[in-house]
N, C-alpha and C positions, 0 to 999 in steps of 0.2 A: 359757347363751347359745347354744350349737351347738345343744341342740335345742328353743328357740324360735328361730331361723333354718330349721332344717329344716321347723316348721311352718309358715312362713308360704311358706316356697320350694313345699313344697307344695302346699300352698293355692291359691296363684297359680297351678297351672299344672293345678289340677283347674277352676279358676274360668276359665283361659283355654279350653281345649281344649271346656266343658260347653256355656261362650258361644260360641265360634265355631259348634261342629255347629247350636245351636239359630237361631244368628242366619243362616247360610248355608240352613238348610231352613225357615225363614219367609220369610225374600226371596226365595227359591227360590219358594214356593208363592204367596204375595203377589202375586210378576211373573203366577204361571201363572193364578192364580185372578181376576185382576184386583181384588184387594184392599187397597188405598192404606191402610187400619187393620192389617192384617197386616205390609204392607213397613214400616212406621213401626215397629211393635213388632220388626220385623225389624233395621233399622236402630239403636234403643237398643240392643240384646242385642249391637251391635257396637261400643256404644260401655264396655258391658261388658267387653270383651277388651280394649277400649284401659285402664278404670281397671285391670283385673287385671298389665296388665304395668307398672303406675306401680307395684302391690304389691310384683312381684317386683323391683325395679329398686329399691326402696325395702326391700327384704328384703337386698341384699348391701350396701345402704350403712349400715343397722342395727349390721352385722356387724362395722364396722371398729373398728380399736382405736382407742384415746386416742390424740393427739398434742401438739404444744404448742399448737395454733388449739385444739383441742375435748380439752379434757381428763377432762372428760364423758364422754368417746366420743360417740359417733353416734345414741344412742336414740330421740333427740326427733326423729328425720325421720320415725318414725312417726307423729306428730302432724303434721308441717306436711305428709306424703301426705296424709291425714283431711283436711285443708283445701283439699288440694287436689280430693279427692274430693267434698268439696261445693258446691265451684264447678260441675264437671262437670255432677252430680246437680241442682243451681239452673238450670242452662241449658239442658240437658234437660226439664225442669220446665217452665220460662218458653219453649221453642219448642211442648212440646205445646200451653200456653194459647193462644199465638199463633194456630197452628194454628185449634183447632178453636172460638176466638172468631171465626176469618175464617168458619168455614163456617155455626157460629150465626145470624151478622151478614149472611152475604152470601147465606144457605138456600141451600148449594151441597149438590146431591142424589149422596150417597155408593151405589154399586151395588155391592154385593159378590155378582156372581153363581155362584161358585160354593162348593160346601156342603164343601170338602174344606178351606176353607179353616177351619169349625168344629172341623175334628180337630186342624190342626197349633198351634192356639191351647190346646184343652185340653192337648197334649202339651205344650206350650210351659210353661204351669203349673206341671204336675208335673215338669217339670226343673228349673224356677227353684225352689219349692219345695226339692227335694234339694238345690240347691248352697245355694243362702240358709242351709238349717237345718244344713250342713256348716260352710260360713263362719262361721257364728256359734259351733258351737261352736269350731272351731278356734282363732278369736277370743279366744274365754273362757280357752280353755286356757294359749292363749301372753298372757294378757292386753291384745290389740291391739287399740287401738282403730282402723286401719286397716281391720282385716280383718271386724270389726262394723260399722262403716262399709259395707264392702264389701259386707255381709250383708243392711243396712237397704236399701240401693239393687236386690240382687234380690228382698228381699220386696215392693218400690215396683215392680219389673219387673211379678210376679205378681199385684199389683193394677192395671195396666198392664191386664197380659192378659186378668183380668175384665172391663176393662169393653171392651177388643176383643170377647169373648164373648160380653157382654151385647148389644151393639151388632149383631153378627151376628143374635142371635136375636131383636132387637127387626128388621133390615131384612129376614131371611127369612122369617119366621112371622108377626108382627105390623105389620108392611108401616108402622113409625115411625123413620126414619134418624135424624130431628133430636134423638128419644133418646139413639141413638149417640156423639151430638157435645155434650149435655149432660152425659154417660157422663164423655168423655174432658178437659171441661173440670175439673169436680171433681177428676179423678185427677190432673192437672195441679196443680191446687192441694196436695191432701196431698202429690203429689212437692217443690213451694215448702217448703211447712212440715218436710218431713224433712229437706230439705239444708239450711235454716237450725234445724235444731235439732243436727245433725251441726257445724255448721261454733260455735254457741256449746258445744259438749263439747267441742270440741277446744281453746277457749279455753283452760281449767282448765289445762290442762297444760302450754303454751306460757307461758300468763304464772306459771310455777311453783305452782298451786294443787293442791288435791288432792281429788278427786272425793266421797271420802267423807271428810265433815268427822269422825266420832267417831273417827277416830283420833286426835283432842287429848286426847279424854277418855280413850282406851286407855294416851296416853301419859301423863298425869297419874297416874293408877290406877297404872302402873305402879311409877312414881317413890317414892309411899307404901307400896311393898311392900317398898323396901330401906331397911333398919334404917342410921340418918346421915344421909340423903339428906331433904332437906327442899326445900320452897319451891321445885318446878319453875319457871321463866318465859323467858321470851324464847324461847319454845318454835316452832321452824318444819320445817316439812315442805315438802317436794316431791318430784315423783315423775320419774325419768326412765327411760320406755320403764314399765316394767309391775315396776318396782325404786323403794323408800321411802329417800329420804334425810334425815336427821333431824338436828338441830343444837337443843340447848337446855340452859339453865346450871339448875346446882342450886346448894341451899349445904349446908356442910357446917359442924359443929364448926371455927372456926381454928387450935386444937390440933392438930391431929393432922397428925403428918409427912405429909411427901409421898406415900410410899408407901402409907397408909390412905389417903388421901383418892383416892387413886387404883385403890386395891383398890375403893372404894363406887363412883364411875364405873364401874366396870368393870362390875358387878353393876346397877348402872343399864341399863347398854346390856343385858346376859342378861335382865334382867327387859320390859326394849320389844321383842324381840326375840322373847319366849314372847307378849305378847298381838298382837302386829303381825306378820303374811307380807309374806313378801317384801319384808324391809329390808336393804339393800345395805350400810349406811352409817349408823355414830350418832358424832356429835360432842359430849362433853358436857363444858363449862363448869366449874370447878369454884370457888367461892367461898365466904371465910368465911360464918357465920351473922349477921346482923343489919343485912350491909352497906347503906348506901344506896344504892340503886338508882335512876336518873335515867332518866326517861320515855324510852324506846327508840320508835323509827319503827319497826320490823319485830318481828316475832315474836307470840305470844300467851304471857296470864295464866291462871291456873285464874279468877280472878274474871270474866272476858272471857268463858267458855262458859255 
């Protein structure tokens, strides 16, 4: 737990400090260059600094222990920041369409007259570029999907900044602006489509689902490995934070004292615990063999997958 905290504290404050320089030296040169596509991608890169510090603010509330309100702990704010993160990313998205459907619609002629403004846009690139492919792994590492979230929104920066580029080099050399603003209307689009695919991933995990569903099957597998143990069902998963918690009944021989029947649970949980990472937590049931079982609302059967 302390050092997936440390990664995401740091993370956050590589992803603030990388947006601010990039976002302060495109508005910078946007103002000087008179480049209204420049100051714009100037301006997202500062809306980047704003989702980085909802990371880190969402990095020390991660951190906090269980109490009686969240006995859970706090893991799951890493998913409702991810929602919040694709708000942000949807509205960004939906002002650039705004945008440059006005200037489609109304052929407002964009002048970017000078060429220095072509260099601060490729640099702009390769630093989003570098933080994106840091975020993301950091992401992977600590399992967060905030921080892949995070990652997805500067790879959406850096296609951002293509087609500022493109735009430049279609109004410098090929003397065609309205390209420009065709450029930026698409990009606007796959920005819509990324934060509404960011914002249903995040579903999974909020309404307790679990991303990758063959863990039923891992856990079934398992179950048949220990000698007793029969008849997995009512089998449920969820995940909180980047940790597997697991609850599901077996049956056992009715014979056998308590303390066997509890030696084979036990051996249950080691044997899901060898095909499953990063399981925090196994709950398991234990029932004679043959009992009748009545149709349960939650859980899953081996016959179900």
């Amino acid at each position: 737990m302390k050092e997936r905290e440390k990664i995401l504290i740091r993370a956050s404050w590589v992803s603030i400090i990388g947006n601010a320089i990039l976002s302060i030296l495109k508005m910078g040169i946007g103002l000087y260059a008179g480049s209204l596509a420049v100051l714009g991608d100037g301006i997202d890169s500062a809306t980047d600094v704003v989702i980085s510090f909802v990371t880190l603010f969402t990095a020390r509330i991660v951190s906090r222990p269980p109490n009686s309100n969240y006995a859970y702990g706090y893991e799951k704010a890493d998913s409702v920041a991810t929602k919040v993160l694709s708000f942000v990313i949807f509205f960004a998205g939906i002002q650039m369409l705004i945008s440059t459907g006005k200037t489609i619609i109304l052929a407002e002629p964009r002048e970017l007259p000078s060429v220095i403004a072509i260099y601060v846009t490729v640099l702009s690139m390769v630093g989003k570029l570098g933080l994106a492919y840091y975020q993301f792994n950091q992401g992977k590492r600590a399992e967060s999907s905030m921080l892949i979230a995070n990652a997805k929104n500067m790879r959406n920066d850096v296609i951002i900044s293509s087609g500022v580029l493109l735009g430049l080099v279609f109004t410098f050399i090929l003397d065609m602006p309205l390209l420009d603003s065709i450029t930026g209307l698409i990009i606007s689009l796959y920005i819509i489509k990324s934060s509404i695919d960011i914002f249903w991933e995040s579903n999974v995990t909020l309404m307790d689902g679990v991303k990758d569903t063959s863990i039923y099957k891992k856990i079934f597998e398992a179950v048949e490995q220990v000698p007793g143990a029969s008849n997995p069902h009512r089998v449920r998963s969820r995940q909180i934070g980047n940790m597997y918690m697991i609850v599901l009944d077996i049956e056992t021989d009715g014979n056998l004292t308590l303390n066997e029947a509890h030696e084979i649970s036990n051996e249950v949980e080691h044997s899901i615990k060898r095909s499953i990472e990063n399981v925090y937590d196994i709950v398991v049931h234990v029932e004679p063999k043959g009992k009748h079982h009545q149709e349960e609302k939650f859980g899953l059967n081996k016959d179900i997958l």
